[in-house]
C-alpha positions in Angstrom: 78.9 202.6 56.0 82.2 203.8 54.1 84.6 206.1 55.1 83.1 210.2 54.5 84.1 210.2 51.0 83.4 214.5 51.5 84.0 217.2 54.3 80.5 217.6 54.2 79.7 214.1 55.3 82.9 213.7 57.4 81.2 217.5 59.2 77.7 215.7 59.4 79.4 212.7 61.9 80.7 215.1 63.9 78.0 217.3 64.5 76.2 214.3 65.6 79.3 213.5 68.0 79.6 216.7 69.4 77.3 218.7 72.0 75.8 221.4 70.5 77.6 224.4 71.5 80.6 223.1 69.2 78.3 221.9 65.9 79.6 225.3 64.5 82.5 225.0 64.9 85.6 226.1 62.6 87.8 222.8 61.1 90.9 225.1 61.8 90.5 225.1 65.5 94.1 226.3 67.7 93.4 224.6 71.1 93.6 227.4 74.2 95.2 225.8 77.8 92.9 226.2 80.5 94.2 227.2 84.0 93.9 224.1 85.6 91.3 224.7 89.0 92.4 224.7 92.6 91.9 221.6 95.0 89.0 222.8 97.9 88.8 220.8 101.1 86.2 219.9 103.4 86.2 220.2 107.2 88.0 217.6 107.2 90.8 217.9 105.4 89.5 215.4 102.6 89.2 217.0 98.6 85.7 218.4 98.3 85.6 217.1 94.2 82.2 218.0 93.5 83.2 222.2 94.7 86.3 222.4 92.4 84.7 223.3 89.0 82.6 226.2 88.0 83.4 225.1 84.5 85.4 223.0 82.3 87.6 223.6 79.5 86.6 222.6 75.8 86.5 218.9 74.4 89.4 218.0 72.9 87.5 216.2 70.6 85.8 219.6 69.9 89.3 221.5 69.5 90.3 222.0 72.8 93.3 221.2 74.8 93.8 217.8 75.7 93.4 217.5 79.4 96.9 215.7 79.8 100.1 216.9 77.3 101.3 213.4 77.0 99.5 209.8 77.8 98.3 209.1 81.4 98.3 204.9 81.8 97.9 202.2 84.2 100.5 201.5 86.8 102.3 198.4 85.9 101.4 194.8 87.4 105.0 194.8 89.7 104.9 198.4 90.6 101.1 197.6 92.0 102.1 194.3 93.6 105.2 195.8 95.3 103.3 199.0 96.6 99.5 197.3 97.2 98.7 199.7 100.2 99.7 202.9 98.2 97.7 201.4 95.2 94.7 200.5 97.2 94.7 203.9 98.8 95.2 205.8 95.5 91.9 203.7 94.1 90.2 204.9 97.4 90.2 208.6 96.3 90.1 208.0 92.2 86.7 206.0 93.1 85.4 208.7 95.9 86.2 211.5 93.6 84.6 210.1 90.8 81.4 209.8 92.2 81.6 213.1 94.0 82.2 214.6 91.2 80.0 213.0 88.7 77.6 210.9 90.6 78.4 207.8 88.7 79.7 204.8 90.7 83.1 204.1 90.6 84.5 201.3 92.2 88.2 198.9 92.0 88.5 197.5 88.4 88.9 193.4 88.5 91.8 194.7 85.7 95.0 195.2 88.0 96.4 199.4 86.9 92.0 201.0 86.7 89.0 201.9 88.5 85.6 200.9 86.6 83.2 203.7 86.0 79.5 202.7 85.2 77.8 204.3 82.7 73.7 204.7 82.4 74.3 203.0 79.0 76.4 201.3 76.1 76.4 204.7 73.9 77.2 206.1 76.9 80.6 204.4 77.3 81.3 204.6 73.8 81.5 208.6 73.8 83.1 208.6 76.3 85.5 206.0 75.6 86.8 208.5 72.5 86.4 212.0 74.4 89.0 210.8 76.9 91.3 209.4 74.7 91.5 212.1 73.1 92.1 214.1 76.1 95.2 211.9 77.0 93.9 210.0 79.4 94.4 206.0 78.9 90.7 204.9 79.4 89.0 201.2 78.3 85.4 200.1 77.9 83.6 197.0 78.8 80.1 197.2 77.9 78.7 199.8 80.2 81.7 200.3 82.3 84.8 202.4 81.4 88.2 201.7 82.8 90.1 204.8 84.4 94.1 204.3 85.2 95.1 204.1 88.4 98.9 203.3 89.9 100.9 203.6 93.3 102.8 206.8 92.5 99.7 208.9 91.6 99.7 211.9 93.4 96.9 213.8 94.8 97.3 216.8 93.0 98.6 215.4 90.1 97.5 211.9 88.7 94.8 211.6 90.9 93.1 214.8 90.1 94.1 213.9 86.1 91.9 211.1 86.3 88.9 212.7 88.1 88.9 215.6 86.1 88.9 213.7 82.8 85.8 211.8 83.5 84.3 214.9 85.2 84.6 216.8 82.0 83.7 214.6 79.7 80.0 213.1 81.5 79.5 217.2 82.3 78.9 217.3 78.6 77.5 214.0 78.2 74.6 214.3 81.0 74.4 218.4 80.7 74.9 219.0 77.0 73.8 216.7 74.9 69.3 215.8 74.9 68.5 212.8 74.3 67.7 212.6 70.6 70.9 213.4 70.2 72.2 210.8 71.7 70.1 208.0 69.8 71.5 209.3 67.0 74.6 208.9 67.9 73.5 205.2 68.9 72.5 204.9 65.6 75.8 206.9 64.1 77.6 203.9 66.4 76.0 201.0 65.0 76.3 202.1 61.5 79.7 202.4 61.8 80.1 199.0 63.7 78.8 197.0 60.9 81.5 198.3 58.4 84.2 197.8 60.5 85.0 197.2 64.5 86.6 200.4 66.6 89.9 200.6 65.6 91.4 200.4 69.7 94.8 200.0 70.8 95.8 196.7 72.2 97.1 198.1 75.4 97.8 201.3 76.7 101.4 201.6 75.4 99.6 200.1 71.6 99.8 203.7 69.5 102.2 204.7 66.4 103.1 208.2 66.1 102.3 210.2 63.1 104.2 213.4 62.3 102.4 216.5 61.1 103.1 219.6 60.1 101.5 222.0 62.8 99.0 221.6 65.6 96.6 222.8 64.0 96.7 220.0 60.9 97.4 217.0 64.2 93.8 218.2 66.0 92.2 218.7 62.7 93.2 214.8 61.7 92.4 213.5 65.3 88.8 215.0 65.2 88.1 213.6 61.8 89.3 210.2 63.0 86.7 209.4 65.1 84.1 209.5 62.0 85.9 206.8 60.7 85.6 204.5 63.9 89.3 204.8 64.9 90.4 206.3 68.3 93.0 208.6 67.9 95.0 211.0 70.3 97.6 214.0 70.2 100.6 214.9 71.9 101.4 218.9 70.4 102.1 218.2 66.6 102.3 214.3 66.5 99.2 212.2 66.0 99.1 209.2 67.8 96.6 206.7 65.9 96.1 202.8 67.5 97.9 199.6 66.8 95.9 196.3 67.4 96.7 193.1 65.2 93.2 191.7 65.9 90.8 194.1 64.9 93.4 196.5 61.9 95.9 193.4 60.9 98.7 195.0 59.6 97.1 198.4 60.1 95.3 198.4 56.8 92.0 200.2 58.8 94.1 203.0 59.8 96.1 203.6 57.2 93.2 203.9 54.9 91.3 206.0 57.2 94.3 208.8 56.7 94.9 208.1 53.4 91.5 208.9 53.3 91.5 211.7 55.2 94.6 213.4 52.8 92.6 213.5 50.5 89.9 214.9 52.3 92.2 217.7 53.0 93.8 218.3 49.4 90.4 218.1 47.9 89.3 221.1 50.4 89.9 224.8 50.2 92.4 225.0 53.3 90.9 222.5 56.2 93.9 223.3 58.0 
């Protein structure tokens, strides 16, 4: 499978991608914040995660907002060692909010800086593997298990709710919104694209180049497209971020054919953004 050599294929991926509330929607999408929801507490004094949303905002990979305005990672191996109790503690409540919230099981990563989330299956992972990095959130897969940061200094009402949220929003529209045709297609859509070429991933959290654009509205429009082409991508306002990894894009030659690709795309179109 080649890169979308139109819009019209490059629109085709994405509708499989996307839930189907979005199918329709316009390539000139301006992403809208979302007030972000109020903690609720039990009796006893513990966050009540699975009472805090009566609804999410839009994917970003759809448009929306990114969850987070700049990357969320790991905590770093020293900061983790020197403050174990406060790490193991902020763990405690990514894992238990997790699984309030979306009934998956979440449990201590064997990767020092994440909690492992277990997915009901490997397509599973993989969506959600792009929609969170998209929304800014530093996330890795391992077959059916995602990765979800975690570090000392995460507060409550900060980091930790980042994190919980993120996955929150993304398996709502997994599990709620998507049937399950749709979903072997997109198992399909995912093996096609496999045998052409491996997910373009960075190698760490901190592996991403920055790629000026013009306007917002050009940066989401470039992101979206990105993940037809098999290569995660991220924003941060009007700057694409797209992934550096020497093993699987040596000298970035996947990448940078994917947006050369992609300019074309966009001067061959009437106004895609």
């Amino acid at each position: 499978m080649a890169h979308p050599a139109t819009l019209e294929e490059l629109a085709a991926r994405l509708r499989t991608l996307l839930p189907e509330a979005y199918q329709n929607l316009k390539q000139d999408a301006e992403p809208v914040p979302m007030r972000s929801a109020d903690l609720k507490y039990a009796a006893d004094g513990t966050v009540a995660w699975n009472e805090i949303w009566g609804s999410f905002c839009d994917l970003a990979m759809a448009g929306g907002p990114p969850h987070k305005g700049a990357l969320l990672g790991p905590g770093a191996l020293a900061d983790i060692e020197a403050h174990s109790k406060s790490y193991e503690d902020v763990v405690a409540e990514i894992c238990r909010g997790i699984t309030m919230a979306t009934d998956l099981p979440a449990d201590p990563s064997p990767i020092p800086g994440w909690v492992r989330v277990s997915c009901y299956g490997e397509t599973m992972s993989g969506w959600l593997l792009r929609a969170i990095t998209m929304e800014n959130v530093a996330v890795r897969r391992d077959g059916l298990a995602i990765d979800l940061p975690a570090a000392p200094g995460f507060r409550l009402e900060k980091e930790i709710k980042n994190v919980i949220t993120v996955i929150a929003k993304t398996s709502h529209y997994w599990l709620g919104h998507m049937p399950r045709t749709q979903k072997e297609d997109i198992a399909i859509l995912f093996d096609a694209m496999t045998r052409e070429r491996p997910l373009v991933e960075p190698a760490g959290a901190g592996g991403w180049r920055g790629v000026p654009c013009p306007n917002v509205r050009a940066a989401v429009w470039q992101m979206r497209a990105l993940v037809a082409f098999n290569v995660l991508s991220r924003r941060e306002e009007t700057t694409l971020f797209v992934p550096v990894n020497s093993t699987t894009d040596p000298a970035g030659a996947v990448v940078a054919s994917a947006l050369t690709d992609l300019r074309q795309l966009a001067a061959a179109a009437v106004a895609p953004f």
